[in-house]
C-alpha positions in Angstrom: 0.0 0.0 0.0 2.7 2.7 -0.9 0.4 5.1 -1.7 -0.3 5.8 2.0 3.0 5.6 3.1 4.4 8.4 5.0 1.1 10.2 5.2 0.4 11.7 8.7 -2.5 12.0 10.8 -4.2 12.7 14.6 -6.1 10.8 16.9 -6.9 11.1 20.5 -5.5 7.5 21.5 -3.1 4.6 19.8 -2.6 0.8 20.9 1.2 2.0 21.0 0.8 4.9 23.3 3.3 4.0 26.1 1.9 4.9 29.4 0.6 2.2 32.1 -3.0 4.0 33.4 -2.5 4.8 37.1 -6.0 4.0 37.2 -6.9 1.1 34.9 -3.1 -0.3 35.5 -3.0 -0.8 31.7 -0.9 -0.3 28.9 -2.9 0.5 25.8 -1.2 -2.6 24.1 -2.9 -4.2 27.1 -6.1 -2.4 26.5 -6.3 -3.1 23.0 -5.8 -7.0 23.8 -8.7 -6.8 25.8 -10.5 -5.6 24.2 -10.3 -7.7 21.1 -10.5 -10.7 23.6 -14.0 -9.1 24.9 -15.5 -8.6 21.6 -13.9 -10.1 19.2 -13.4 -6.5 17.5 -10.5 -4.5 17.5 -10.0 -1.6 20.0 -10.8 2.3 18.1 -10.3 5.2 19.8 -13.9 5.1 20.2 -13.9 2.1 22.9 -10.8 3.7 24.3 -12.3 7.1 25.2 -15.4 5.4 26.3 -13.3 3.3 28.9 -10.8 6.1 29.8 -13.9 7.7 31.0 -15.3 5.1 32.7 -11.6 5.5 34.9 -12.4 9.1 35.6 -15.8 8.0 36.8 -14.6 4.9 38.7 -11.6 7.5 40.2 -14.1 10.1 41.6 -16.7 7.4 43.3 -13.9 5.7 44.8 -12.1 8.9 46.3 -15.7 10.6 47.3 -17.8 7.4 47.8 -20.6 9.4 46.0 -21.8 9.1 42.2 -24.1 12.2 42.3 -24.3 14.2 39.6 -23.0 17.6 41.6 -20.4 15.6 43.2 -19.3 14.4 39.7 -19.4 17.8 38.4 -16.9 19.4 41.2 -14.0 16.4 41.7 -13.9 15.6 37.7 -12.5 19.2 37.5 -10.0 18.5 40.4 -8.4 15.1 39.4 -5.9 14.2 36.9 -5.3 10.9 35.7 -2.1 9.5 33.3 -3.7 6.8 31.3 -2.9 4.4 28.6 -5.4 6.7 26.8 -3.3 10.1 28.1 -2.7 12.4 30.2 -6.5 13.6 31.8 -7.1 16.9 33.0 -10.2 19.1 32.6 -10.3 23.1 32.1 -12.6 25.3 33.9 -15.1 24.3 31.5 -15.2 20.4 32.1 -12.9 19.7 28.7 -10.3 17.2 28.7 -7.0 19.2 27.9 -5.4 16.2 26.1 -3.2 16.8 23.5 -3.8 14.4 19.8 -1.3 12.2 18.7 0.2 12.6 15.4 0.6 9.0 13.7 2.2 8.3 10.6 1.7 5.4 8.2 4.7 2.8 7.7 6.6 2.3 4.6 5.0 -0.9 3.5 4.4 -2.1 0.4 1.5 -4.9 1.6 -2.4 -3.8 2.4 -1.7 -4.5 6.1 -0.1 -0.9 6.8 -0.1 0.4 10.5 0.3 3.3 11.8 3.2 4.6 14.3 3.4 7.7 16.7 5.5 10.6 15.8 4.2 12.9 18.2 4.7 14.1 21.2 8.8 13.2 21.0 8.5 11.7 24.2 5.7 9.2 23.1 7.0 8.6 20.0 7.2 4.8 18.6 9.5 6.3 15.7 10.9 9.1 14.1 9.0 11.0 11.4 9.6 10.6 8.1 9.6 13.8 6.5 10.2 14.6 3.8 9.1 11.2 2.4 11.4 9.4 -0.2 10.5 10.5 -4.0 8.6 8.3 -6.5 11.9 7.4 -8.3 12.9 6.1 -4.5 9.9 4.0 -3.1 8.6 0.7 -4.3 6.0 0.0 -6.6 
């Protein structure tokens, strides 16, 4: 598939994001095996998301022993959570501050392409390729 190689994207969570959740106590290698185990489907950033929340919940009833909706509101803007899905932390308007990944596809010449982190540096499963080879350079 060389004509995606090299091309860049974002996304809010990737299987090869580093970080073991101080919550969850997963990697999101872990996660994603999980997951597929679970459902038989492999893990988006979709099902991700949906569990990372599901850790800021399960963090704010376990430190309050409460699950109100007020209760909710005032700790979820106080905690902060490193995840396998990121690093949580809401603003003054409830919104995770999370930065995107930037994820670049592999130089393969096969239909099974994946996709590798290139940013933040300190995430990073490679190094970018930029600029990517010419025409003349990759295989056809």
């Amino acid at each position: 598939w060389y004509q995606g190689a090299w091309i860049m994207d974002s996304t809010v969570w990737h299987q090869k994001y580093p970080t073991r959740g101080e919550f969850s106590r997963m990697t999101s290698s872990e996660f994603a095996t999980n997951f597929k185990q679970a459902s038989g489907f492999e893990a988006t950033p979709y099902a991700a998301s949906a569990f990372a929340a599901l850790c800021v919940i399960s963090n704010v009833i376990e430190a309050t022993g409460q699950s109100d909706v007020d209760t909710m509101r005032t700790w979820t803007g106080k905690i902060t959570l490193d995840e396998f899905f990121g690093f949580i932390d809401f603003d003054e308007y409830g919104q995770n501050t999370q930065s995107f990944l930037v994820t670049q596809y592999s130089n393969s010449s096969t239909s099974n392409a994946t996709t590798e982190i290139v940013y933040p540096l300190n995430k990073a499963s490679v190094s970018v390729t930029f600029p990517r080879p010419s025409w003349a350079q990759m295989r056809c």
